[in-house]
N, C-alpha and C positions, 0 to 999 in steps of 0.2 A: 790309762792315758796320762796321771799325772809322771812318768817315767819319759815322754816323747818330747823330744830336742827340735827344734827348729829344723834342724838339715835332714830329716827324718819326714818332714812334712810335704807338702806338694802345694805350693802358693801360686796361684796367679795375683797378678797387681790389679788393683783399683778392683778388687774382688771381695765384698765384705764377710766378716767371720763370724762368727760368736763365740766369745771366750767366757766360760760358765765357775767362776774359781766358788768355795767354799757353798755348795752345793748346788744355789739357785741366785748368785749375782752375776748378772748377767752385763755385758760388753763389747760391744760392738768393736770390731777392726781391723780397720783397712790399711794393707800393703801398698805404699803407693811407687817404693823404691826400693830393691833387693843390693845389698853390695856383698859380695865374695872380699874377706881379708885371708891372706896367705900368712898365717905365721912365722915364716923365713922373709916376708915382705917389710922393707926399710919404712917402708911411711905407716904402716902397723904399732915396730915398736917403735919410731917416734912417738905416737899417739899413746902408744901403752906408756910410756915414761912421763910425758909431757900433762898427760890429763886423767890418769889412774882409769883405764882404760876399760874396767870393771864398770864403772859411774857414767863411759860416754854413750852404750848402745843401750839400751833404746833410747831415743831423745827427743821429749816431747816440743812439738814443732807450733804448736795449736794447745790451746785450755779452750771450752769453751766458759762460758759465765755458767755461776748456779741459776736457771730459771727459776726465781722467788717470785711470788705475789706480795703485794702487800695485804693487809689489812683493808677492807672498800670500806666500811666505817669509821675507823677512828686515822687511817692514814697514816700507824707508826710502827704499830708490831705487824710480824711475817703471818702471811696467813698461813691455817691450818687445817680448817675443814673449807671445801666447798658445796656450795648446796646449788640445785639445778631445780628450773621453773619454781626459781621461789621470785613468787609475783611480788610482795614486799620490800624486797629487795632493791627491784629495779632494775638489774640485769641477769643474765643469765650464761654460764655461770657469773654465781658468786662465792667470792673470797673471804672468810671472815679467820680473823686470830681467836682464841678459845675463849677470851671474858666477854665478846663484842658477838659472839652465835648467841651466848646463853642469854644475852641484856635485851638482844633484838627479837629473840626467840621465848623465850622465855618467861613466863611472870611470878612475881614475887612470893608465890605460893611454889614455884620451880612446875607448873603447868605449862606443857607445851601450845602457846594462844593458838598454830595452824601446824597443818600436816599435810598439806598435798605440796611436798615439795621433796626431793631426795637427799640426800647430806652423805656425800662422797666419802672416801678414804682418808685421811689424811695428808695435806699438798706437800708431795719432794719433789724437789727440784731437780733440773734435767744436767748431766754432768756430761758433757762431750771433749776428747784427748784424742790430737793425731799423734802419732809418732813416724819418724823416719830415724 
């Protein structure tokens, strides 16, 4: 598959895809506008001379924001782990950076003081890119 060309594919618009590169990162994306350029076409090599024409297709139209949490107790660092029905807490989920799970969780013998609560993956953020 890594061999198949765009003109090779069969695209409907506002039809979303998944693009899977380096074996399991995954990417969502949607066609929302197809254009045909004819290379004998005048407004082509305008474009090809005028904006190095390699750099203008695809062109991101849209970023979305990295979705971060912060830190819920000290309110400075990105959070890292979330923990779920952790009643101490306060809410559910919760966001904690890594020195603020272990201070809150934790006691000074490094004894975890409770345990009926789950402690997620570690939080990344969600990255959203349109192109036309």
């Amino acid at each position: 598959m890594e061999n198949v060309t765009f003109n090779e594919l069969s695209i409907k618009l506002n039809q979303p895809y998944l693009f899977v590169h380096q074996g399991n990162c995954q990417h969502t994306v949607v066609f929302r506008d197809l254009r045909y350029f004819l290379n004998s076409s005048p407004r082509l090599r305008c474009i090809m001379v005028l904006f190095d024409y390699p750099t203008v297709y695809p062109k991101a139209i849209f970023r979305g924001k990295i979705g971060r949490h912060k830190c819920r107790m000290c309110m400075q660092r990105p959070a890292i782990l979330v923990t779920v029905n952790d009643f101490l807490s306060g809410e559910s989920p919760a966001y904690f950076c890594d020195p603020c799970y272990y201070q809150f969780h934790y006691n000074a013998d490094q004894t975890l003081l409770y345990d009926n609560f789950q402690v997620l993956f570690a939080y990344v953020g969600l990255f959203v890119m349109v192109f036309y």
